[in-house]
TORNU-324905 format. One record per atom (N, C-alpha, C, O): residue number from 1; residue in one letter; atom name; x, y, z. Coordinates in steps of 0.1 Angstrom, whole numbers, plus 5000, padded with zeros to 4 digits. Example, Ala and Ser with C-alpha at 12.3 -4.5 7.8 and 13.67 -1.06 7.14 Angstrom:
<pts>
 seq type atom    X    Y    Z
   1    a    N 5132 4943 5078
   1    a   CA 5123 4955 5078
   1    a    C 5132 4967 5078
   1    a    O 5142 4967 5085
   2    s    N 5128 4978 5071
   2    s   CA 5137 4989 5071
   2    s    C 5129 5000 5079
   2    s    O 5134 5011 5080
</pts>
This chain:
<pts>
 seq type atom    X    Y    Z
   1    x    N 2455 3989 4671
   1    x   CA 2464 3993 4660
   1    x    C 2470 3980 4654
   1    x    O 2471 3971 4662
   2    x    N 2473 3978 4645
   2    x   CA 2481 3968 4635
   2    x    C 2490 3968 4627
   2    x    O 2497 3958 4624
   3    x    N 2493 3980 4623
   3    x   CA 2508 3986 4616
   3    x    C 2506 4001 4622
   3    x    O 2497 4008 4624
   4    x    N 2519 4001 4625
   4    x   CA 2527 4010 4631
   4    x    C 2540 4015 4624
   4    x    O 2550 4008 4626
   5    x    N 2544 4028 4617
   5    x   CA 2554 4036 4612
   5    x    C 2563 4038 4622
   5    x    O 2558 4044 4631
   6    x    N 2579 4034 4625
   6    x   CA 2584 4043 4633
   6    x    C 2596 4053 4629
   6    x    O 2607 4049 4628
   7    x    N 2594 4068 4626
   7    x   CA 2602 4074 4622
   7    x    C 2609 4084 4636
   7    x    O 2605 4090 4646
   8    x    N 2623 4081 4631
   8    x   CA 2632 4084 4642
   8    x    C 2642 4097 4641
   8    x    O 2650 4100 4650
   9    x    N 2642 4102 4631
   9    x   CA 2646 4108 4618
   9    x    C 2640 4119 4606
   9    x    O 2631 4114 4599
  10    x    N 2643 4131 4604
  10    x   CA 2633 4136 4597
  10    x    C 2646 4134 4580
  10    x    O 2645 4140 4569
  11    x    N 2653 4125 4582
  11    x   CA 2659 4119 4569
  11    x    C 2661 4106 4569
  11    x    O 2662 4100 4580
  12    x    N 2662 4101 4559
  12    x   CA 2660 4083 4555
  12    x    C 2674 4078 4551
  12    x    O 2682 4079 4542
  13    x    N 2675 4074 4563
  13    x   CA 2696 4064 4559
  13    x    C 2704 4072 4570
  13    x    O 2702 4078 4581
  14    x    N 2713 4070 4564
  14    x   CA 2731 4078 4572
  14    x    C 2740 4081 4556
  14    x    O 2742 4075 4546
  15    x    N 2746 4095 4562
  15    x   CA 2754 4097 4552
  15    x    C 2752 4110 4542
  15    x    O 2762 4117 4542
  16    x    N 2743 4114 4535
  16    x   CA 2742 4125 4528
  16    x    C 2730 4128 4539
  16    x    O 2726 4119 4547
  17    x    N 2726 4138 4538
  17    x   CA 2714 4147 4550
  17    x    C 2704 4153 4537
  17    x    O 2692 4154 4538
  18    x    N 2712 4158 4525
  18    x   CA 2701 4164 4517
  18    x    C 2695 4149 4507
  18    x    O 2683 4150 4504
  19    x    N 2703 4138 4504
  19    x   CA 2696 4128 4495
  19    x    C 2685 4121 4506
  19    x    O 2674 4115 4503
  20    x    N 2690 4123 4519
  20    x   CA 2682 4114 4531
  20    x    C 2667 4123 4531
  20    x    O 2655 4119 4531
  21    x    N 2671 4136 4532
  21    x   CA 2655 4142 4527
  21    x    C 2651 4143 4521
  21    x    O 2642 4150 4522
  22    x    N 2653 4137 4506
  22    x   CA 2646 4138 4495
  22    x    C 2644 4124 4498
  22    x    O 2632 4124 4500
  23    x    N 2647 4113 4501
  23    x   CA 2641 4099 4503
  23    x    C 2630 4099 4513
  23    x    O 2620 4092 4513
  24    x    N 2635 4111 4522
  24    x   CA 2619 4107 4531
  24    x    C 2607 4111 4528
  24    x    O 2597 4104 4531
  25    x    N 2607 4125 4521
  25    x   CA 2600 4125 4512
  25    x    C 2595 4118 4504
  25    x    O 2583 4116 4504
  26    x    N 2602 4112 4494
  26    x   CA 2598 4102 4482
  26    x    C 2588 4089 4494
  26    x    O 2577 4085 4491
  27    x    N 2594 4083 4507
  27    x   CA 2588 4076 4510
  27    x    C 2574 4079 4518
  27    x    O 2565 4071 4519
  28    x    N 2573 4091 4524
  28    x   CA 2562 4097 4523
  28    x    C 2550 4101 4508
  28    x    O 2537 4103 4507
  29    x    N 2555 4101 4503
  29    x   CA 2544 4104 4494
  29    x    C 2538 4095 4488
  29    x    O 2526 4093 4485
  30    x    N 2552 4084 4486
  30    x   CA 2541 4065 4482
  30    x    C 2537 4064 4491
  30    x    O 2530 4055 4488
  31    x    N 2536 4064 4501
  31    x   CA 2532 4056 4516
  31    x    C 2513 4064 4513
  31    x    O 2503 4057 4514
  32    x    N 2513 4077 4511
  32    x   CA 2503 4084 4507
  32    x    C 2499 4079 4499
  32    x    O 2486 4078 4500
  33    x    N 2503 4075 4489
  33    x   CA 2501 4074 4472
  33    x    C 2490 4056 4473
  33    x    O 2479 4052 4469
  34    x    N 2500 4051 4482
  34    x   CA 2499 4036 4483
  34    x    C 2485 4029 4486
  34    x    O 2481 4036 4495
  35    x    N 2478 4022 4485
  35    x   CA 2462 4017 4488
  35    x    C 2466 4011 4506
  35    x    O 2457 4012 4515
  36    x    N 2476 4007 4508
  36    x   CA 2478 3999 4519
  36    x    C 2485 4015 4529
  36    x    O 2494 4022 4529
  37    x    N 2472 4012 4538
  37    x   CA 2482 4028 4548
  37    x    C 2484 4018 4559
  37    x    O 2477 4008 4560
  38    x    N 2497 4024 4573
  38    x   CA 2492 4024 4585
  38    x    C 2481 4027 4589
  38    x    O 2472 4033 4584
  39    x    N 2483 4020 4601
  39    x   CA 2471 4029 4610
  39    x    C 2480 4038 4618
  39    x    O 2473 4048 4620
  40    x    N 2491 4041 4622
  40    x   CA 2501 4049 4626
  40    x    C 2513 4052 4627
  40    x    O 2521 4043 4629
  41    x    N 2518 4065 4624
  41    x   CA 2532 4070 4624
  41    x    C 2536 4079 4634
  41    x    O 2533 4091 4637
  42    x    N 2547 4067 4642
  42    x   CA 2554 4077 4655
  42    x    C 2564 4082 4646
  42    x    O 2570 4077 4636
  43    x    N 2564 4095 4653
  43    x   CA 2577 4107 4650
  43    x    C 2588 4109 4661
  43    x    O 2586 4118 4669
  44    x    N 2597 4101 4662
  44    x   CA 2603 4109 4675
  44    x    C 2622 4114 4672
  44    x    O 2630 4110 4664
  45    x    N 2623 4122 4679
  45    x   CA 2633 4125 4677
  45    x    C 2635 4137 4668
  45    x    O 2628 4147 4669
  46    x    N 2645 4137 4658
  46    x   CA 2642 4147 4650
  46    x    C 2628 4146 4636
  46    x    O 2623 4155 4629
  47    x    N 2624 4135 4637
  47    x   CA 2613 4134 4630
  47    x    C 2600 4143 4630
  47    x    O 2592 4145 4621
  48    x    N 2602 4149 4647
  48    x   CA 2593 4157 4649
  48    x    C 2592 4168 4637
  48    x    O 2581 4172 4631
  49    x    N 2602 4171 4635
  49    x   CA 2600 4186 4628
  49    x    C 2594 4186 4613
  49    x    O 2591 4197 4608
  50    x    N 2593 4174 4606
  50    x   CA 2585 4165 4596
  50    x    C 2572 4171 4600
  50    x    O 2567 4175 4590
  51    x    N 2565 4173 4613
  51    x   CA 2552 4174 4617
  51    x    C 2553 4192 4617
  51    x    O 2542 4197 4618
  52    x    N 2566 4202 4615
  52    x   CA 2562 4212 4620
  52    x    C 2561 4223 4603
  52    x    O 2566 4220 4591
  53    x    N 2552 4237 4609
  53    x   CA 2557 4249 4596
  53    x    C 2566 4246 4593
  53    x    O 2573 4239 4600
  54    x    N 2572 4250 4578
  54    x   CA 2577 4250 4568
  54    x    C 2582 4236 4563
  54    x    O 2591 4235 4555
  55    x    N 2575 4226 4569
  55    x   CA 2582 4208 4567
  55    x    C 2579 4206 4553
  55    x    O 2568 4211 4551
  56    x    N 2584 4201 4541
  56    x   CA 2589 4199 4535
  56    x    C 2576 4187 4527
  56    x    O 2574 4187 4515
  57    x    N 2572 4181 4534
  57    x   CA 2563 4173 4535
  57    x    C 2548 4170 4539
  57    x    O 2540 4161 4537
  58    x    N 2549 4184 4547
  58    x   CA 2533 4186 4549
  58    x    C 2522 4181 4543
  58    x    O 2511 4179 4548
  59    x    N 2524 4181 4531
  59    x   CA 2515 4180 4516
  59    x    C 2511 4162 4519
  59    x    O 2500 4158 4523
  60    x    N 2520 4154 4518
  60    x   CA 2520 4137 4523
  60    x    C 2508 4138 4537
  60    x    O 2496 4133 4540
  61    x    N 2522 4147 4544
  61    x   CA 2514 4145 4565
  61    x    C 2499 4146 4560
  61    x    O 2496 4135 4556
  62    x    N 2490 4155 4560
  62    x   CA 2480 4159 4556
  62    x    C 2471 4148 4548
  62    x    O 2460 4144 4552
  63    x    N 2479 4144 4534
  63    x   CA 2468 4131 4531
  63    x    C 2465 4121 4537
  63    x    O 2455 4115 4539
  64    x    N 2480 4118 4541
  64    x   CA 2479 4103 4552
  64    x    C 2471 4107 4565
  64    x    O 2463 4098 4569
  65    x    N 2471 4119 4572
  65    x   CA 2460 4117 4582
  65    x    C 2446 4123 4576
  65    x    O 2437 4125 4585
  66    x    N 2443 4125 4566
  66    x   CA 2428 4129 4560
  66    x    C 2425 4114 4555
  66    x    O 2414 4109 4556
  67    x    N 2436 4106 4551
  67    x   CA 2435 4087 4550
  67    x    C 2432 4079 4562
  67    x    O 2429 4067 4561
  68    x    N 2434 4089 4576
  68    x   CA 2428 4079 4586
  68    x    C 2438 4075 4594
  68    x    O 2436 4068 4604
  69    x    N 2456 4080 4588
  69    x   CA 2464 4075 4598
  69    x    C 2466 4087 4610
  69    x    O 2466 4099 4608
  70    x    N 2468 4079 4622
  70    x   CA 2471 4087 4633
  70    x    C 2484 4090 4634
  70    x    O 2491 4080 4636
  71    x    N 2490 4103 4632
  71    x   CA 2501 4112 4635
  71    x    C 2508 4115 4650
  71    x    O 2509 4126 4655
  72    x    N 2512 4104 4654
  72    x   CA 2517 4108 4667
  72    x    C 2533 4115 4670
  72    x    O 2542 4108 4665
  73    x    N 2535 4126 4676
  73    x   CA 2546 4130 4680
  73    x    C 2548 4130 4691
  73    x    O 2540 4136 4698
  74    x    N 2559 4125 4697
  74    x   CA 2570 4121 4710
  74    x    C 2567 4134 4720
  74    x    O 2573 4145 4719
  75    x    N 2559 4133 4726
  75    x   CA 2556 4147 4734
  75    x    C 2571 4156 4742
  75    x    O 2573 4168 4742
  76    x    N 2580 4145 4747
  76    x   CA 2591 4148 4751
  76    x    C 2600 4150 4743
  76    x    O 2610 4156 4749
  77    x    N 2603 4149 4728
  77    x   CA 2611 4155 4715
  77    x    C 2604 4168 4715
  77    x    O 2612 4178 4717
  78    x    N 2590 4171 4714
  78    x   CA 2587 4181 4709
  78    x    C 2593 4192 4722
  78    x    O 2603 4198 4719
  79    x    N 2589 4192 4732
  79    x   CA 2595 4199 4745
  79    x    C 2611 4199 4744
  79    x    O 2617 4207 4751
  80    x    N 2621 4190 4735
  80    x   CA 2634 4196 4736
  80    x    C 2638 4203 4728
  80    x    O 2649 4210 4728
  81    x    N 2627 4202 4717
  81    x   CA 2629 4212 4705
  81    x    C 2624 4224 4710
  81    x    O 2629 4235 4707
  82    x    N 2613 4223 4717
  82    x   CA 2611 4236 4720
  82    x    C 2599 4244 4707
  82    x    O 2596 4256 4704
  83    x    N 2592 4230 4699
  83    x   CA 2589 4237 4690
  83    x    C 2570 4229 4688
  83    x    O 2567 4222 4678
  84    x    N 2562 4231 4701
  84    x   CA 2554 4230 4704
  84    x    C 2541 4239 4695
  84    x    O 2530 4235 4691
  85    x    N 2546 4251 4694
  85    x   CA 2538 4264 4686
  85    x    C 2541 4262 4672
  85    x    O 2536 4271 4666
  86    x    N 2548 4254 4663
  86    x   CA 2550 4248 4650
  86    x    C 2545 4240 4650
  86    x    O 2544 4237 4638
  87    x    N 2538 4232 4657
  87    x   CA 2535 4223 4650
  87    x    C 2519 4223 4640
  87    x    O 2510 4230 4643
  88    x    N 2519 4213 4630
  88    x   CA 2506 4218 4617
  88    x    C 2502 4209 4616
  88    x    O 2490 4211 4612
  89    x    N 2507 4193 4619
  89    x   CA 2496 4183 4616
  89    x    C 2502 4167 4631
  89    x    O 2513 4164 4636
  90    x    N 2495 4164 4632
  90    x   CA 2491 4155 4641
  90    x    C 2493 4158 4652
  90    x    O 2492 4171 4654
  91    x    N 2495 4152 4661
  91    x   CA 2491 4156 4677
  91    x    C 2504 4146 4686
  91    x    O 2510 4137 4681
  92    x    N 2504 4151 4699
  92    x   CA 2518 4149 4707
  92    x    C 2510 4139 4716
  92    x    O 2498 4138 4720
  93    x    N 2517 4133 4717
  93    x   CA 2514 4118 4728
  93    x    C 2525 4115 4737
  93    x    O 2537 4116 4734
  94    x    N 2520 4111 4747
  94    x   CA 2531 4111 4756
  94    x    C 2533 4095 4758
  94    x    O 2525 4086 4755
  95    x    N 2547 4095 4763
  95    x   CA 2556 4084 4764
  95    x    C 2550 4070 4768
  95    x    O 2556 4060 4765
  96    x    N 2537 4070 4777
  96    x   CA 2530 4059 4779
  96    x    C 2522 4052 4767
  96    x    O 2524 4041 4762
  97    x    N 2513 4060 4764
  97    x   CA 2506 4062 4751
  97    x    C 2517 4053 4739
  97    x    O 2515 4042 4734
  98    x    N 2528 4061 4736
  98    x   CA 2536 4058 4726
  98    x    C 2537 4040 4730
  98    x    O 2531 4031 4725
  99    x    N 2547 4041 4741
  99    x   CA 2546 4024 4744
  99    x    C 2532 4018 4738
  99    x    O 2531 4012 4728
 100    x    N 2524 4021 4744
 100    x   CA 2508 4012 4745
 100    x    C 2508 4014 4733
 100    x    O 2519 4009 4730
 101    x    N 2503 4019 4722
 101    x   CA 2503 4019 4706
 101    x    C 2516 4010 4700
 101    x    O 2511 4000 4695
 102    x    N 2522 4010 4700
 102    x   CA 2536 3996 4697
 102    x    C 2536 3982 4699
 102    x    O 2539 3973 4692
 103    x    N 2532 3982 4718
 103    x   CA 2531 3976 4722
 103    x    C 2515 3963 4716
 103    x    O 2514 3951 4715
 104    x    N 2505 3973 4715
 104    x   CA 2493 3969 4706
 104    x    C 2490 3964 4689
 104    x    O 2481 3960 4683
 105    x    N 2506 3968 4686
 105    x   CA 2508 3964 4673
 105    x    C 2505 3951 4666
 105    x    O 2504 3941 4674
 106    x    N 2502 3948 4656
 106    x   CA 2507 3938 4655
 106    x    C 2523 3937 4641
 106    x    O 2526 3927 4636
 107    x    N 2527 3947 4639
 107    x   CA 2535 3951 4628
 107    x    C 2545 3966 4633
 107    x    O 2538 3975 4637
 108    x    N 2556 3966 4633
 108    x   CA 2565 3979 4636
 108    x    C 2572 3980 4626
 108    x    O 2582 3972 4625
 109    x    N 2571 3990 4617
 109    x   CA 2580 3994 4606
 109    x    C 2590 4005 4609
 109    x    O 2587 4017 4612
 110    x    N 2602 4002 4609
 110    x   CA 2612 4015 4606
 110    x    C 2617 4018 4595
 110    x    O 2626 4010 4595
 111    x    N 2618 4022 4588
 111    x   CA 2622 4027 4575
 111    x    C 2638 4028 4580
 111    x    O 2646 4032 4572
</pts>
């Protein structure tokens, strides 16, 4: 891996919650839009739910991994959400895994 996304967050900043999801959005969709993709986006935390039904963003998730990026979700977020049966696009990786992908980086972006 070489660039690595890390979203921690299913909103972008501190402070408003509804402008923070319309930003993550907006930066989802250039990131789609963009010729330059990751090779991967960790989700942990509330970011998870970015990956589940009714996300807001699906439409992005879906191009960027039909573009070849790997969608990893925090297997231990998903288990405290409790929302394992939601989920619609990428796949859960567990906490070793997550290290070793980061750790193989050569690039860690957080937005």
């Amino acid at each position: 891996m070489k660039t690595v996304i890390v979203l921690h967050s299913d909103i972008l900043g501190r402070g408003d919650d509804k402008l923070g999801a319309m930003m993550m959005g907006n930066f989802l969709r250039k990131l789609w839009a963009n010729s330059q993709k990751p090779d991967a986006i960790i989700f942990y935390n509330t970011a998870v739910r970015l990956l589940l039904q009714g996300s807001a963003v699906l439409d992005a998730l879906t191009g960027l991994a039909d573009s070849g990026v790997d969608l990893i979700a925090c297997s231990t977020c998903i288990n405290y959400f409790n929302v394992k049966a939601d989920l619609r696009i990428g796949r859960i990786g567990e906490m070793p895994e997550l290290v070793s992908v980061l750790m193989g980086s050569e690039k860690v972006i957080t937005p």
